[in-house]
C-alpha positions in Angstrom: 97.3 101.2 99.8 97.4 97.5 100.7 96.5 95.4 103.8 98.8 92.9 104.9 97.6 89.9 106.7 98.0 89.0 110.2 96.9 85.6 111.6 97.6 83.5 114.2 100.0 81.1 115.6 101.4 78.7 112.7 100.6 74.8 113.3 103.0 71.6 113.8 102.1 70.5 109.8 103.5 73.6 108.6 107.1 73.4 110.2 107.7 71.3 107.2 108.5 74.0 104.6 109.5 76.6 107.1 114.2 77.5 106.9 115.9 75.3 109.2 115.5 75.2 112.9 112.8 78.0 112.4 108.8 77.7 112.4 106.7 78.5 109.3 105.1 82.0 110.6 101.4 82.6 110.0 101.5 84.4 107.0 103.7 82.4 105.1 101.3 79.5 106.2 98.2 81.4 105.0 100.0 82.6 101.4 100.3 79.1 100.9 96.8 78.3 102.3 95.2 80.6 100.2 97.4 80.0 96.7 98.1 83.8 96.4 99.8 86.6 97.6 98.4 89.7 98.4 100.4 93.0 98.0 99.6 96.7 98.9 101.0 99.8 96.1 100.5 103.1 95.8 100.7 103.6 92.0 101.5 107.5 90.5 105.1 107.3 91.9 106.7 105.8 88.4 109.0 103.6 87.5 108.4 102.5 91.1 104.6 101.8 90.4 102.1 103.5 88.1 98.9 102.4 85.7 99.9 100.5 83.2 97.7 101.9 80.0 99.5 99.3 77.7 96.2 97.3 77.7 93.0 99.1 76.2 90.7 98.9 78.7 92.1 97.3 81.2 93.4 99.3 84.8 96.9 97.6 86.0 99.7 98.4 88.0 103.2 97.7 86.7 106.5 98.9 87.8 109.7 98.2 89.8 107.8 96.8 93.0 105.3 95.4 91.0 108.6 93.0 89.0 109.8 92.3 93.1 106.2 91.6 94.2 105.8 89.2 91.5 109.5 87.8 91.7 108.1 86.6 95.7 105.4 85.4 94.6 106.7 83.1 92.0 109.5 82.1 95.1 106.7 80.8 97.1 104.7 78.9 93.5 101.7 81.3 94.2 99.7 83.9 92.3 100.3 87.5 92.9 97.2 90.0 93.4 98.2 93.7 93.6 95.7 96.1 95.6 96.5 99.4 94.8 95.7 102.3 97.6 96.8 105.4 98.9 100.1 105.4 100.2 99.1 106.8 104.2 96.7 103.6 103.9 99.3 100.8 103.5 100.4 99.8 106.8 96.7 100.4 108.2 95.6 98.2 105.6 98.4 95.5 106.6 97.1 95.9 110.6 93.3 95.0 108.9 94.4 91.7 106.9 93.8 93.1 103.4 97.1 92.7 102.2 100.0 90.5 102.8 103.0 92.8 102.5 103.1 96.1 101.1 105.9 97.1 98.3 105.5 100.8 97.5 109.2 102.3 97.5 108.4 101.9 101.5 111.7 103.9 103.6 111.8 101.9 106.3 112.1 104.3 109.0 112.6 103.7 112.9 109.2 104.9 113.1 107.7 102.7 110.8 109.8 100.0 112.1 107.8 100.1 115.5 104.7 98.8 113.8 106.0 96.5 111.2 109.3 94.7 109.7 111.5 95.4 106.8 113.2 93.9 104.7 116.5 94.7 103.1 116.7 97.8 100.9 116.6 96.5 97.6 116.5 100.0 95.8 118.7 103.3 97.2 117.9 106.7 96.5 118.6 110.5 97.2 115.7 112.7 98.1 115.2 116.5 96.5 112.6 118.5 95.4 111.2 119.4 91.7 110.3 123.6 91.0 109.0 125.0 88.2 110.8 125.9 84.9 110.4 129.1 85.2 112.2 129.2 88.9 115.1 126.9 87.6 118.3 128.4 89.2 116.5 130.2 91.8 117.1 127.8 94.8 120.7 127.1 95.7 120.5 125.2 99.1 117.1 124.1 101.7 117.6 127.4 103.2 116.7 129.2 100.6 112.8 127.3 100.3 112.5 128.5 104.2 109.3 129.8 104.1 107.5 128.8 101.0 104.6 126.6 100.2 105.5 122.9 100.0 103.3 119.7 98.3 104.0 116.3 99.8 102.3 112.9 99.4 100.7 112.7 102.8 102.3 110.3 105.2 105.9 109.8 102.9 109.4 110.5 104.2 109.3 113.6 102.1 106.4 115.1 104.6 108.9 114.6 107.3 111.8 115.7 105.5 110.5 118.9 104.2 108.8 119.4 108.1 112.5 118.8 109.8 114.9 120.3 107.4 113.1 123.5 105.9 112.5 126.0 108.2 109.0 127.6 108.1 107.6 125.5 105.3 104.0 125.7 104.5 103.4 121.9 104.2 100.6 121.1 102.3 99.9 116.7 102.5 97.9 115.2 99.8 96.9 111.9 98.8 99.1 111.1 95.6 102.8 112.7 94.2 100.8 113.5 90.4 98.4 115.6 93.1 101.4 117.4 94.4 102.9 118.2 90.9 99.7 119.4 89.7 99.3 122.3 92.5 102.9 123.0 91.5 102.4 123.1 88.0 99.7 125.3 88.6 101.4 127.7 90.7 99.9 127.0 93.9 103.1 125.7 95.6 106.6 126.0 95.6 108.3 122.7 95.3 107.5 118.9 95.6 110.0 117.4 97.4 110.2 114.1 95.4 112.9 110.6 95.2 115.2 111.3 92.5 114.5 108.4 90.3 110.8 109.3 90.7 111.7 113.1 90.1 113.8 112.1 86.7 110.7 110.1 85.5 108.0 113.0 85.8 111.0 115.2 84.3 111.1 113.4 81.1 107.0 114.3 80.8 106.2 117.5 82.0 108.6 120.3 80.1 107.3 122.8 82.7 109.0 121.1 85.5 112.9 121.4 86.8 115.4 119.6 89.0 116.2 122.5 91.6 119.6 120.0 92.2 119.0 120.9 95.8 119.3 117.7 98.2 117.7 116.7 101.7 120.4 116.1 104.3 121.0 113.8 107.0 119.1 111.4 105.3 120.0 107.6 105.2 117.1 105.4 103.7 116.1 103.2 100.6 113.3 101.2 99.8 112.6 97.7 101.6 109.4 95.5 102.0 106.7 96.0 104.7 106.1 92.4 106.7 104.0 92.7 109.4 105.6 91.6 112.9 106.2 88.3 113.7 106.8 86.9 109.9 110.9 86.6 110.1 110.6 83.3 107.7 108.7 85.6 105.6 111.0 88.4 105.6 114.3 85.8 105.0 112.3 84.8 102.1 111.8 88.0 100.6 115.6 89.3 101.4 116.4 86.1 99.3 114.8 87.3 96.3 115.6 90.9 96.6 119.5 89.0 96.7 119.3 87.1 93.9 117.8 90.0 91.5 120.3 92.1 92.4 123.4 89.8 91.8 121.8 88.9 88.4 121.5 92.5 87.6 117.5 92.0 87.0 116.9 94.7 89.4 118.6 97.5 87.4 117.2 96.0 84.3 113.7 96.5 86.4 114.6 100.0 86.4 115.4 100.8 83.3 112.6 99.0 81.2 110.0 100.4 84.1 111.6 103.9 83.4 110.7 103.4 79.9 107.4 101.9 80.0 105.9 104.9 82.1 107.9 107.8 79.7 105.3 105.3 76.8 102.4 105.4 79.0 102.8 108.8 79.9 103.0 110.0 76.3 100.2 108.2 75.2 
């Protein structure tokens, strides 16, 4: 996962550049400084990120918040470096200034929300949980997975979800979702709970997996931008951009080309 930076106090040269009547915060002062931008993933949760094996040889990450990440950078005329981690590592690794922000289809709950800022949801999305073929039709609401053995990526808002809304899970937390659907695949659990445009992309490549159709509850979310504290001018930048893409429709286009470079990737 990435590190976003925290630095100090911004300086009276800086105030320049910064939105009207506001001062330039540190780390937009230090993105400039350092010419690039610096921004934490979690790749194996396509279209939203995932490795890009387009390029013989080479190990990228592409996807929707790779498109946004770049999108900000080019706003603030800097280059964009992706560091790609483990999702339970991102805002650890913004607290250690090894990343500048951290786009990884981030919900941007009041927990979360005590330790860093958010931006505007720029993507929206219903949470359920993938089964086996061979169960398909078997679950009918959350009550009826009370009990069984759940696989979750570690530290997501499906861990919580499946902990607070089905009774007596087994939860079982590992690092990445392609973990999770492997001990599924395999037997060893029950269901992943999973987002659903995540959970139609790993569909379209594994024949042995279902929808169950079955939907969390009480659940009002998205995905938004990690910032650490004390960046608002960074923030309004970045809620600018995740405007702009979505008025000229580049966001959706995002999701479909995304959709359909990992079903390629995944095939190959």
């Amino acid at each position: 996962a990435g590190v976003m930076g925290l630095a100090g106090c911004g300086d009276d040269s800086a105030k320049s550049s910064a939105p009207a009547g506001q001062t330039q915060g540190a780390l937009l002062q230090k993105i400039k400084k350092d010419g690039k931008l610096i921004v934490g993933t979690s790749s194996g949760f396509p279209p939203y990120e995932f490795l890009d094996t387009s390029v013989e040889g080479a190990k990228s990450v592409d996807g929707i918040d790779i498109r946004l990440a770049q999108a900000v950078a080019d706003k603030l005329g800097v280059k964009l470096e992706v560091q790609d981690m483990t999702f339970q590592s991102l805002l650890s690794s913004m607290a250690a200034n090894k990343i500048d922000i951290a786009i990884s289809a981030i919900n941007p709950t009041d927990e979360r929300k005590k330790t860093v800022d958010f931006s505007e949801n720029y993507l929206e999305g219903k949470q359920t949980l993938l089964i086996r073929k061979e169960d398909e039709g078997k679950y009918k609401s959350l009550d009826d997975f009370a009990g069984k053995k759940i696989a979750v990526q570690q530290s997501t808002i499906q861990e919580k979800l499946a902990r607070e809304q089905i009774k007596d899970a087994n939860v079982v937390a590992l690092a990445r979702v392609p973990d999770a659907l492997m001990e599924l695949m395999h037997g060893k659990v029950d269901a992943v709970p999973i987002q659903n445009i995540v959970g139609g992309q790993y569909l379209l490549v594994n024949e042995n997996l279902a929808p169950s159709n079955v939907y969390f509850g009480n659940y009002s979310g998205g995905s938004a931008v990690a910032v650490p504290k004390g960046n608002e001018d960074m923030v309004k930048l970045i809620n600018e951009v995740i405007e702009e893409n979505k008025k000229n429709g580049q966001i959706d286009q995002w999701v479909k080309d995304m959709t359909a470079k990992a079903v390629k990737n995944a095939k190959e």
